[in-house]
LOPA-611953 format. One record per residue (C-alpha): residue in three letters; x, y, z. Coordinates in steps of 0.02 Angstrom, whole numbers, plus 50000, padded with zeros to 5 digits. Example, Ala and Ser with C-alpha at 12.3 -4.5 7.8 and 13.67 -1.06 7.14 Angstrom:
REM residues 2
ALA506154977550390/SER506844994750357/
This chain:
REM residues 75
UNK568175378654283/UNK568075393454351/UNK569125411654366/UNK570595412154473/UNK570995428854571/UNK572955429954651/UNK572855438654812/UNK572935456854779/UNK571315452454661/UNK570285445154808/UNK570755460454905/UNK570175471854766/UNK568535462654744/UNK568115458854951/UNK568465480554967/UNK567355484054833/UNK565865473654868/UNK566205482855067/UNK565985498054975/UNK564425493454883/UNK563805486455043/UNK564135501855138/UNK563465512455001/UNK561655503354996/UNK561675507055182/UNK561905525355157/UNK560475525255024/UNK559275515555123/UNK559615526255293/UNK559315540355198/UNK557835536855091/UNK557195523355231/UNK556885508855107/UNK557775493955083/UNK558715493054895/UNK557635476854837/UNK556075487854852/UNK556815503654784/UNK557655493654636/UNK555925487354595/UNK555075503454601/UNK556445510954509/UNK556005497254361/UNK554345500154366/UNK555015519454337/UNK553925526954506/UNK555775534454561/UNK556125545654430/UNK557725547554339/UNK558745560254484/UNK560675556054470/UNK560695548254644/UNK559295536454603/UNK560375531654470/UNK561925529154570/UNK560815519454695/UNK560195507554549/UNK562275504654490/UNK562665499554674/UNK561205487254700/UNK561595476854522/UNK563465479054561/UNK563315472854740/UNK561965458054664/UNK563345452154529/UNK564265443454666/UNK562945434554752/UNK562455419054681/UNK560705416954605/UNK559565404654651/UNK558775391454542/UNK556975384154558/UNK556915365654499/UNK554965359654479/UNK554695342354478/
């Protein structure tokens, strides 16, 4: 089972994750760093607390809700 989106949903949903997408880009051109490595440093608190920083953070776990996440299986 899983959830069901009508149309107008999907829309919503594929325009917002272009806007999350588009909004990473911005950060990275200006800060020239990818958002894995800021998000990291961020965590580990060597970006400080400034409101864009904060914004950046919100886009990258937004934008990383909707991808799936990958499983290790040791044998």
């Amino acid at each position: 089972m899983g959830i069901k989106y009508d149309r107008s949903q999907l829309r919503v949903r594929k325009l917002a994750q272009e806007d999350l997408t588009k909004g990473l880009a911005e950060f990275e051109a200006k800060y020239g760093m990818d958002s894995q490595t800021f998000y990291t440093r961020y965590n580990k608190g060597e970006m400080g607390d400034a409101p864009e920083f904060i914004r950046w953070a919100f886009y990258w776990e937004a934008a990383s809700l909707g991808k799936p996440k990958k499983t290790v299986v040791k044998s």
